[in-house]
C-alpha positions in Angstrom: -38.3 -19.0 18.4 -41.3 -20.8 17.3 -39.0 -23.0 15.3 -36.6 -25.7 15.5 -33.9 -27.9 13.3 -34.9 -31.1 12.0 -32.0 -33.5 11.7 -30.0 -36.4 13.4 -26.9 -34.2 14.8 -26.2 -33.3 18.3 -28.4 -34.8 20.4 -29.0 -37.0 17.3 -32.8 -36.0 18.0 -34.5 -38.2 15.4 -38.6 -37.1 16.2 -38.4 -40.0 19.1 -35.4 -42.0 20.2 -35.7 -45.2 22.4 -33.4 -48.3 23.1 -33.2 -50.9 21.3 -32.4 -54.5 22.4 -29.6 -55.5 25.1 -26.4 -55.5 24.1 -24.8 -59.2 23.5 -21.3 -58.2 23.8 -18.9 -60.9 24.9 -16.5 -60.5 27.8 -13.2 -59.6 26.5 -9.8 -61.4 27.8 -8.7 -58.0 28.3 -9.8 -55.3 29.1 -10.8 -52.4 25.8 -8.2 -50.5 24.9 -7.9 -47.0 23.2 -7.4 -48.7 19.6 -10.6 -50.5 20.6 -12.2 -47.2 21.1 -10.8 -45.7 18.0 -12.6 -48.3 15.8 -15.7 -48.6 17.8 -16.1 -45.1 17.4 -15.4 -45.6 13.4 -18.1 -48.1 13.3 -20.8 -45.8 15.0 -20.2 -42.9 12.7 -20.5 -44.6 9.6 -23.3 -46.1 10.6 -25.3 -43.4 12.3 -24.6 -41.2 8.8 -26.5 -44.1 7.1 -29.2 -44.4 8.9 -29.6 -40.6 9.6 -30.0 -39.9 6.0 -32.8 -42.6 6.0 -34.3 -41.4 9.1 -34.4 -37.6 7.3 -35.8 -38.7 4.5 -38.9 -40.9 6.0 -39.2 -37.8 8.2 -39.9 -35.8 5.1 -42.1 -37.2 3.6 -44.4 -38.0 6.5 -44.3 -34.0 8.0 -45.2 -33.1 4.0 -47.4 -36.1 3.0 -49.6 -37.1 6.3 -51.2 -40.5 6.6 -51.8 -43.3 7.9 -49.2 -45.5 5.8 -46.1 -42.6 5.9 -47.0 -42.3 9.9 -46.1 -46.2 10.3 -43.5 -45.8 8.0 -41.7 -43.0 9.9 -42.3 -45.1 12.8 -40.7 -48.1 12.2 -37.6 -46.4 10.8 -37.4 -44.5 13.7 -37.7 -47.8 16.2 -35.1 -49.2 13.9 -32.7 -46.2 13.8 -32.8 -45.5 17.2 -32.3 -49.2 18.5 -29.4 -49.0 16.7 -28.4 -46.3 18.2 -28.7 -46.0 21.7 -27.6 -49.8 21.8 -24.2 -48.0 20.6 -24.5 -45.7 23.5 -24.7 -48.2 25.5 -21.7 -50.0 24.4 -19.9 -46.8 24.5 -19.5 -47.1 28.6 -17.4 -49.9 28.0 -14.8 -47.4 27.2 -15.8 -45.1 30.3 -12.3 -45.9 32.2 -10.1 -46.5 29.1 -7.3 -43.1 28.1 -8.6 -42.0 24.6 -7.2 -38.7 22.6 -9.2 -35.4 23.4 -11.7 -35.9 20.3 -12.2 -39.7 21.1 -13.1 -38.4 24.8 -16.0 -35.8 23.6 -17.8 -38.3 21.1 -18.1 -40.9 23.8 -19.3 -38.5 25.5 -21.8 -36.8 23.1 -22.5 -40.5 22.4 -23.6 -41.7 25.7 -26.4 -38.7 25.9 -27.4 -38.8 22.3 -31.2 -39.6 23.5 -34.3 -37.6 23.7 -37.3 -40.1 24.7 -35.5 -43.3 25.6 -37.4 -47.0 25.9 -36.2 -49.7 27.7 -34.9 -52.6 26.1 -37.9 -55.0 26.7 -39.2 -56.4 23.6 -42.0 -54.1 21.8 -40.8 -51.2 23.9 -39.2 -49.1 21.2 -41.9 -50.0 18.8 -44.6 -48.9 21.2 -42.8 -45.3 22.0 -42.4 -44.9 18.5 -46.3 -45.7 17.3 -47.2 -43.5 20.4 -45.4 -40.6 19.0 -46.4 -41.2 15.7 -50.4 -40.8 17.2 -49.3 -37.4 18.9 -47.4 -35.6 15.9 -50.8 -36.8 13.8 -53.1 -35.7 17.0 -51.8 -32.2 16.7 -51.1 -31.7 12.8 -54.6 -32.5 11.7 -57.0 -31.1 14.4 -59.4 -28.5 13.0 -61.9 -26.5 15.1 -65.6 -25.7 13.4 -66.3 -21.7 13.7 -68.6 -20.1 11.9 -69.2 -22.9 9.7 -65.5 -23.2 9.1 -63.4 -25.9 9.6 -60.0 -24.1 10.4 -56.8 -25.1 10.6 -54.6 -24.0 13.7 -52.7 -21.3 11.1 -56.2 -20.1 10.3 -57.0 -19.7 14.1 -53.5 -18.0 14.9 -54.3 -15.5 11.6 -57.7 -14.6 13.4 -56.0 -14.4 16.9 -53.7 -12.1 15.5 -55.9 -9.3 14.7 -59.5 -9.7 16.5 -59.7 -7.6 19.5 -63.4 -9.4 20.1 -62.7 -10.8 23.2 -65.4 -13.1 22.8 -64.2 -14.5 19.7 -60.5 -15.1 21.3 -61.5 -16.9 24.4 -63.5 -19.5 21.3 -60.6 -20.0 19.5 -58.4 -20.0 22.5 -60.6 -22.8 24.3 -61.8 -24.0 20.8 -57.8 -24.9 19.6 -57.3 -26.6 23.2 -60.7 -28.6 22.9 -59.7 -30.5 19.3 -56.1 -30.7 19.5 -55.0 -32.4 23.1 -57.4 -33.8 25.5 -57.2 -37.1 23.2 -53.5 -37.2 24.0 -53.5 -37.6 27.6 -53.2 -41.7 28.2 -50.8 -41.6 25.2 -48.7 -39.1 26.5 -48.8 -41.0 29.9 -47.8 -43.7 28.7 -45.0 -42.0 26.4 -43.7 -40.8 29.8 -43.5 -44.5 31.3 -42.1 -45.9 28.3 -38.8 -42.9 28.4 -38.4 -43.2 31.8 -38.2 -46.6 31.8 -35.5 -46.5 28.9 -33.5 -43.3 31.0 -33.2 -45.6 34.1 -31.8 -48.7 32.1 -29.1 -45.9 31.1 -28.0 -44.5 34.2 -30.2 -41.6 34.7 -32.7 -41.1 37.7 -35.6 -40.2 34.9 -35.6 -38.3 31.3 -35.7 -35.1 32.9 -31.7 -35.3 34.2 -31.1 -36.8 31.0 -32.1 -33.9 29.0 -30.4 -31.4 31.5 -27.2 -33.4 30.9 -26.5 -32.1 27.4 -25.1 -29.0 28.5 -21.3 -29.7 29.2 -22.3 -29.4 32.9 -24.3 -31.4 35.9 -27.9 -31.9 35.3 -28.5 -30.0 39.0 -26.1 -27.4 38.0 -28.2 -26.7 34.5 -31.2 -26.7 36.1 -29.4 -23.7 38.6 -28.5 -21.8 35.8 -31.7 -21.5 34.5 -33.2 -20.4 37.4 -30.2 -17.8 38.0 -30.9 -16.3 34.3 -34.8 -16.0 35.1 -33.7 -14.3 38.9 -32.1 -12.1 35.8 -35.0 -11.2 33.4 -37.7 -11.4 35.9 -37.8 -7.7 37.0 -38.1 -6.7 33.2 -40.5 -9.1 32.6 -42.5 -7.6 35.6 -42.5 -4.2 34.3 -43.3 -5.3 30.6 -46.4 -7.3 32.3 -47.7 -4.2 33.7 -47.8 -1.8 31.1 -49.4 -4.4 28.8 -51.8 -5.1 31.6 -52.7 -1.7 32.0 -52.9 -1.1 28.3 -55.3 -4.3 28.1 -57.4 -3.4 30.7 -58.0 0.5 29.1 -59.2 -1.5 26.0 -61.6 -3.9 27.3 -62.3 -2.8 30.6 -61.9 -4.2 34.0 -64.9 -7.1 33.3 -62.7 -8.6 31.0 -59.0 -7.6 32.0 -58.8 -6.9 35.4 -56.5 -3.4 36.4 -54.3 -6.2 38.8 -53.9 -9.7 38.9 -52.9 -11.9 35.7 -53.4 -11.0 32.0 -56.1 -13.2 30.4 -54.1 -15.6 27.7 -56.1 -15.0 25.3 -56.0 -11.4 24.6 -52.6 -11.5 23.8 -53.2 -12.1 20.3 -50.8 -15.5 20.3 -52.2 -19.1 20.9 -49.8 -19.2 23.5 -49.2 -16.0 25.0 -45.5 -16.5 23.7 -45.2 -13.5 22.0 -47.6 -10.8 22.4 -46.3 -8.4 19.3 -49.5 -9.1 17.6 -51.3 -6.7 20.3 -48.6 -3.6 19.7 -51.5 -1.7 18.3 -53.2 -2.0 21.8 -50.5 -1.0 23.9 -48.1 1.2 21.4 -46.9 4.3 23.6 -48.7 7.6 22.9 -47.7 10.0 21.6 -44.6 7.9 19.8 -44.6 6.0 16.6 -42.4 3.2 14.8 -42.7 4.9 11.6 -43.8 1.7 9.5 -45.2 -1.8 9.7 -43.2 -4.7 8.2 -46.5 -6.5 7.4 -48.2 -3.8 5.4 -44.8 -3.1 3.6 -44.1 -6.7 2.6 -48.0 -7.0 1.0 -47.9 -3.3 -0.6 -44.1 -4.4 -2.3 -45.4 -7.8 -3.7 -44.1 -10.0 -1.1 -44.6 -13.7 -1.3 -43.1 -16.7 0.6 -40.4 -17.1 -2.0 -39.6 -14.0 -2.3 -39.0 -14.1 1.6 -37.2 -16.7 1.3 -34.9 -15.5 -0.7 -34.3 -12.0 0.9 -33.4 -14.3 3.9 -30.7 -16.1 1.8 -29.5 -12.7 0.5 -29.2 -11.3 4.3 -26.5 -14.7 5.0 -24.7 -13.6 1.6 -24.2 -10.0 2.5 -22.0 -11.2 5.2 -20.3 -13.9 3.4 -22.2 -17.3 3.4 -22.8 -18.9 0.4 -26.2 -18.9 -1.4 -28.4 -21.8 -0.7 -28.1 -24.2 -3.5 -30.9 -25.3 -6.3 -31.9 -27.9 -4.9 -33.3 -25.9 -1.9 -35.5 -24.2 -3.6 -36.9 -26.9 -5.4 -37.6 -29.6 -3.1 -38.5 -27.1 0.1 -42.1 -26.7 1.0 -42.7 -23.0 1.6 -47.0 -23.0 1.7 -49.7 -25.1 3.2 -50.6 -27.2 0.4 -54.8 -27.6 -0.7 -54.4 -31.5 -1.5 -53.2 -33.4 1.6 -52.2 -32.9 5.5 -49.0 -31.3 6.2 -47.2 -30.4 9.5 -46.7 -26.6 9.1 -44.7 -25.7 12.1 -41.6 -24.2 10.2 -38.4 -26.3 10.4 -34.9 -26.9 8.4 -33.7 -30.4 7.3 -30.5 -31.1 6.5 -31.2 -34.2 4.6 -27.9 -35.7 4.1 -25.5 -33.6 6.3 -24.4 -32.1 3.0 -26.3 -30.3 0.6 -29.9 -31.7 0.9 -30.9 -28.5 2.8 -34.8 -27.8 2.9 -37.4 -25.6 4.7 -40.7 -26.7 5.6 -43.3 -24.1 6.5 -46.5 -22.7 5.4 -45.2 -19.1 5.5 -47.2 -16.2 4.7 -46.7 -12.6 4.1 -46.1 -11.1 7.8 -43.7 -9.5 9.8 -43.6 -13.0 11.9 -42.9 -14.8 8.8 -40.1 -12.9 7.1 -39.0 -13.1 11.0 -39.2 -16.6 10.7 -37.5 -17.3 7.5 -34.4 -15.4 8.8 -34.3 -17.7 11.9 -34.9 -21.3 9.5 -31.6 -20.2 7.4 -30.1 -19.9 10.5 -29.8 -23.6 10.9 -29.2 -24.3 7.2 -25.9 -22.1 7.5 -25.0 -23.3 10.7 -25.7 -27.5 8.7 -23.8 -26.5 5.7 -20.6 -25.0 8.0 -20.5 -28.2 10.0 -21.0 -30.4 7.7 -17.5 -31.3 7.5 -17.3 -32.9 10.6 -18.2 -36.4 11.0 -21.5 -36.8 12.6 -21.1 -37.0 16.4 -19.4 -33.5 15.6 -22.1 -32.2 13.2 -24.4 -30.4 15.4 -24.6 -27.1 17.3 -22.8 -26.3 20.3 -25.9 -26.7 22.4 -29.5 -26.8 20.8 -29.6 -23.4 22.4 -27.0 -22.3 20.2 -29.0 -24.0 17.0 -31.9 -21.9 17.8 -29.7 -18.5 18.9 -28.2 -18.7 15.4 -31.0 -17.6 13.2 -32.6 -15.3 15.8 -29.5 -14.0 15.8 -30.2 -12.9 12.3 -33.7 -12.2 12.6 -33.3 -9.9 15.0 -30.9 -7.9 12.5 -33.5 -8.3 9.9 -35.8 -6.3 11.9 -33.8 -3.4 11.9 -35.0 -0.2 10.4 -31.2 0.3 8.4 -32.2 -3.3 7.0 -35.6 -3.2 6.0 -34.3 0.7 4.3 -31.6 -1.2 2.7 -34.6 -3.9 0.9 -36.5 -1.0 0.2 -39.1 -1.8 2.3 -39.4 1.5 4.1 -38.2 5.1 2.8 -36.1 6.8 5.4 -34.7 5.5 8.8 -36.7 7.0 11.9 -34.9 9.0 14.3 -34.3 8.5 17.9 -38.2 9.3 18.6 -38.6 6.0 17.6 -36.2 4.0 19.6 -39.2 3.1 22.4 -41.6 1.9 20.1 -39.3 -0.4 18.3 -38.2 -1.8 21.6 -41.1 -2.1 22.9 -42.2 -4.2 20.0 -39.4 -6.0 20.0 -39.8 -6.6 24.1 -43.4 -7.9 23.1 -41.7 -10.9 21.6 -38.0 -11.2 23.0 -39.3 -10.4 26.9 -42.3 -12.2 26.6 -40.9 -15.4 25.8 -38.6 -16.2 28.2 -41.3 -17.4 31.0 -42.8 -19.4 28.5 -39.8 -20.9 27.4 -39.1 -22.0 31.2 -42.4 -23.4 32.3 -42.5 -26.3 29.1 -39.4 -27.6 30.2 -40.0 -27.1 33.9 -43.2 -28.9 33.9 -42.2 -31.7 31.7 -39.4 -32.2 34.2 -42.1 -32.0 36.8 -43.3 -35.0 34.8 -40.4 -37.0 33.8 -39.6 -36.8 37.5 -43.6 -38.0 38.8 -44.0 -34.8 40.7 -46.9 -34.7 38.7 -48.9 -36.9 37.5 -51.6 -37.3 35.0 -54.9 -36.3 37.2 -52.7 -33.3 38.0 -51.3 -32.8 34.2 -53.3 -29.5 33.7 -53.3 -27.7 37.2 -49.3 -28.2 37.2 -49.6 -26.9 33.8 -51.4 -23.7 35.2 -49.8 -23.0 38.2 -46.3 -22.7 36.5 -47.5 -20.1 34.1 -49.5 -18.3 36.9 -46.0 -18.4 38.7 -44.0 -17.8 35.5 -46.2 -15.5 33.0 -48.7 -14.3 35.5 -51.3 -15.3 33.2 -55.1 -16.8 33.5 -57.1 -18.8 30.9 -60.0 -16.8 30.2 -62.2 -18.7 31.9 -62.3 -22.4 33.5 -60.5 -25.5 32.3 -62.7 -28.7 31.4 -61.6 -31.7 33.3 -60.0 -33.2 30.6 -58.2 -30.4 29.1 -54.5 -31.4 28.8 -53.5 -27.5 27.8 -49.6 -28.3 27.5 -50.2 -30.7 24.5 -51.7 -28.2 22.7 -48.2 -26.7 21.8 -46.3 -28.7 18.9 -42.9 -29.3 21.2 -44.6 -31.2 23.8 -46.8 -33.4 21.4 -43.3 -33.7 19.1 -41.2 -34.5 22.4 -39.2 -31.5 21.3 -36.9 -30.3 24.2 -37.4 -26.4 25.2 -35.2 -25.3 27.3 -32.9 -24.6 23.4 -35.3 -21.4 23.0 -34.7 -20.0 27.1 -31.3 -20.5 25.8 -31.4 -19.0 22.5 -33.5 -16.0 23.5 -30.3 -15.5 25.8 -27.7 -16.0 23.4 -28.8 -14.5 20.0 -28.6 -10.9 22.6 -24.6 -11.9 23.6 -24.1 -12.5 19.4 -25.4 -9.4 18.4 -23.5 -7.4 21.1 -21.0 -9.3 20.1 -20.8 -8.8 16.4 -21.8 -5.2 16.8 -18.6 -4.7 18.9 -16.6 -5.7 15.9 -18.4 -4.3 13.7 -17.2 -1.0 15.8 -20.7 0.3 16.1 -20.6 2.7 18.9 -24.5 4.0 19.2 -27.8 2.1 21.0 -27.6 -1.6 20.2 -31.0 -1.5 18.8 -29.7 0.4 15.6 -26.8 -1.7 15.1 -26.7 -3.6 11.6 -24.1 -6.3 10.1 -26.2 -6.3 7.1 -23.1 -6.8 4.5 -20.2 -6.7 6.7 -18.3 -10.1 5.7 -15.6 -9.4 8.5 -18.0 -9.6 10.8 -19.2 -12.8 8.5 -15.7 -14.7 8.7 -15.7 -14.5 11.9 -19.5 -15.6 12.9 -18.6 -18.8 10.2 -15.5 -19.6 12.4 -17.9 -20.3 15.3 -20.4 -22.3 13.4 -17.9 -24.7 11.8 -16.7 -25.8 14.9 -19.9 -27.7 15.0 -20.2 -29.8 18.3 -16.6 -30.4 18.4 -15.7 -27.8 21.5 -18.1 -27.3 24.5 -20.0 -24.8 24.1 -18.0 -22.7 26.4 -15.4 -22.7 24.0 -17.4 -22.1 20.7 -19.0 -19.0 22.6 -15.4 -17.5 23.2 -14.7 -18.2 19.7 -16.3 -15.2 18.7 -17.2 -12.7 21.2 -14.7 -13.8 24.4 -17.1 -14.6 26.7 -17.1 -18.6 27.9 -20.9 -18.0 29.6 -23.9 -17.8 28.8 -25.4 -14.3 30.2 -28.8 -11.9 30.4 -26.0 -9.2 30.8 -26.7 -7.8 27.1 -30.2 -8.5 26.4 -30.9 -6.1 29.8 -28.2 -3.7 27.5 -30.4 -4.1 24.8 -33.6 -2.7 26.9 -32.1 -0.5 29.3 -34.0 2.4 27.8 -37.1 0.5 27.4 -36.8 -0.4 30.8 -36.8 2.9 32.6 -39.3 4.2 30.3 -41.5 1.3 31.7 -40.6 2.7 35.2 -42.0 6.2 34.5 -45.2 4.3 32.9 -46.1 2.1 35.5 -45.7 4.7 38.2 -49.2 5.0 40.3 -49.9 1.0 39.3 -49.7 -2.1 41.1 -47.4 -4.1 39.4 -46.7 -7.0 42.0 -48.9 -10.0 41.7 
């Protein structure tokens, strides 16, 4: 949920895409016809393939070799692609009123929205968004923050945050991450703003923010409707999940430094963040009850490394049927932070090619998040590699939620005690004892992030939109998550803090609405494939581990690519045509009265 797919599919998201130059298309004699639109559509594809191979592969080398040089580099092919590109989607509502066949239809379609962070088509304006984003990616990939007479790396700081329960030492790393990372970014990221809504409105669309709600096989307004139905869905749990932890926060460091009532302080939550908030189990794990192992301690005492969970990752996709990741994989991937040079190290797949060229870049390490994470990357390899026989206006995922939903999907699986039993990682199974404690854990992550995943998108369509603007980046910023998470920082924001761009997706221009979605999603999979997989017991003890009928049919969903809506690819497998917090409030029913009887005698409401 921290990750996300790195290729030109879908919404052909290429880093940064703007629009290129005017189109000089002579008036016809008559008008286009569907033979026109046959061809045009022929010409795009192979050209697109080309140039997204390219694209991929400057990527690569940039997000694994940072510099100066392969920054321009990546820049300039990206300008280039993505003129290219959106000058096609331009073209492409020539054909807006001309009867096509059903798949001639959807890739006009797909075409016309394949754009993340459009420029307009004024000379040097594609150039300029590019450079900018360029600056950003490099802004946030090499900040380091001196402590203790170390200069760490943001992985370093998350490793500290992940254990200290100094409160003192997390606020410094909490402010101390937000001090070296962003307040730099804020006239570029201005300016980044200007330059995509300018390129949004030469396309049609009031501002980037109703572009990006548009990629969901519905109205912008109605996306943005659905969202805030699925929150009016998860709210209450999150509420009562917010509680406990408060309470359980509080009883550690006392009321100076957690209040009983009122918003959690960010910083204790043992994320950089407050996305997750499993790295604080050990502060708020139920009395009394026990999960019977930790996944972190038994990777490290069995000899774990990277590769190795890696590997067990590509061996969880074979046991139900998927084919092993190929050689090449493993020897062109980047798996650890290298010592020599500057590397991006949030986790991502490539699909290089749209064939076989399937890598992972991360800078893993031996943790329960981690071997998490690993499961989720594959995730998006398979789901590349069974689409990849579609040409490329077809080769994507039914929605970017659906991308993401894929390999939590799997992750969540992987996490089950009958899986980790079945590695060897643990010796026996608990019993029902220890049903709470594993969803609780699990809530700390899967619950926790569903705010989170709101307020980025909601905010940046705050800004898209120029409901707020850049004197009023940070308070925006703060008064969605105190709406949202009901969180604080843990103590005042400088005047030139610009908090949002110290997470990777806004700096990248990565949309993040995909992971609300996903988080959704990967709940209506499981209960789907546990259904028939005929488990009849608590959802949380369900495992497909090496059930390939279950397999077949998850494949048949994922090679239908971006060729159905995603209506239709959800159906494929499960039945259901909507997208639903139905079975993720299955999933924690009995967490969630559990919570009830735990948070009697405390004021939960804000």
């Amino acid at each position: 949920m921290r990750n996300h797919s790195r290729q030109m599919t879908g919404v052909l998201a290429v880093g940064v895409l703007a629009v290129g130059l005017i189109i000089a298309f002579a008036v016809r004699a008559a008008p286009p016809t569907s033979a026109d639109a046959v061809a045009f559509l022929a010409r795009v594809e192979a050209q697109l393939a080309a140039d997204s191979e390219y694209s991929n592969r400057a990527g690569w080398v940039q997000e694994t070799y940072i510099t100066s040089d392969t920054s321009w580099l990546v820049a300039k092919v990206n300008a280039a692609t993505t003129d290219r590109l959106v000058s096609f989607a331009k073209e492409a509502i020539r054909f807006d009123h001309v009867p096509v066949d059903e798949v001639s239809a959807r890739k006009l379609y797909l075409l016309k929205q394949a754009l993340v962070m459009p420029a307009s088509s004024r000379p040097g304006a594609s150039q300029e968004l590019s450079d900018i984003q360029a600056r950003l990616d490099t802004d946030y990939s090499t900040a380091k923050f001196n402590y203790q007479d170390r200069l760490l790396t943001l992985d370093d700081m998350e490793e500290i945050l992940r254990t200290s329960r100094n409160p003192d030492e997390t606020r410094t790393l909490w402010e101390g991450w937000r001090a070296v990372a962003s307040p730099q970014m804020t006239i570029d990221y201005a300016r980044l703003i200007a330059l995509a809504n300018e390129g949004a409105r030469e396309l049609g669309y009031a501002d980037t923010g109703v572009l990006w709600r548009s990629w969901y096989d519905m109205p912008p307004q109605a996306f943005a409707a659905k969202v805030d139905a699925l929150w009016a869905q998860t709210a209450p749990l999150y509420a009562k999940l917010h509680c406990f932890v408060r309470a359980q926060l509080s009883r550690q460091y006392g009321v100076a430094v957690q209040p009983a009532t009122g918003p959690i302080r960010a910083d204790l939550l043992g994320n950089m963040w407050s996305q997750s908030w499993g790295n604080v189990y050990d502060v708020v794990a139920p009395k009394g009850m026990s999960l019977g192992y930790d996944v972190t301690a038994a990777l490290q005492s069995h000899g774990y490394d990277a590769v190795k969970i890696v590997h067990t990752a590509d061996h969880w996709y074979q046991s139900i049927g998927f084919a092993p990741l190929p050689a090449t994989f493993w020897e062109r991937s980047l798996f650890t932070r290298p010592r020599d040079r500057e590397v991006v190290c949030h986790p991502s797949a490539w699909d290089i090619d749209n064939k076989e060229d399937l890598r992972l870049k991360g800078c893993l390490t031996v943790t329960a998040d981690d071997f998490y994470t690993a499961h989720h990357e594959l995730g998006h390899l398979m789901y590349q590699r069974a689409y990849a026989a579609h040409s490329i206006l077809f080769a994507s995922g039914a929605n970017d939620g659906f991308h993401e939903a894929i390999g939590d999907f799997a992750a969540l699986n992987a996490l089950t005690p009958t899986y980790l039993k079945e590695l060897g990682l643990i010796d026996n199974v608990p019993g029902p004892e220890s049903d709470i404690p594993y969803l609780l854990r699990m809530a700390l992550d899967k619950i926790a992030i569903i705010p989170f995943a709101i307020i980025v998108d909601k905010w940046r369509w705050g800004v898209f939109a120029g409901q707020i603007t850049p004197e009023h980046y940070n308070d925006a910023w703060w008064d969605l998550v105190s709406r949202y998470q009901n969180l604080m920082p843990p103590g005042p924001r400088s005047a030139d803090a610009f908090d949002p761009g110290a997470k990777f997706h806004v700096a990248d221009s990565t949309p993040y609405a995909r992971y609300f979605l996903a988080d959704l999603y990967e709940f209506q999979f499981y209960r789907d494939a546990c259904r028939l997989a005929g488990w009849k017991g608590p959802l949380n003890r369900c495992s497909i581990y090496g059930d390939k009928n279950v397999g077949a049919k998850f494949a048949a969903m994922l090679q239908l690519g971006q060729s159905k809506p995603w209506p239709e690819a959800l159906a494929s497998f499960g039945g259901e045509r909507d997208i639903d917090a139905a079975a993720i409030i299955e999933y924690f029913a009995p967490l969630s009265a559990w919570l009830d009887r735990q948070n009697r005698g405390q004021s939960c409401k804000k």
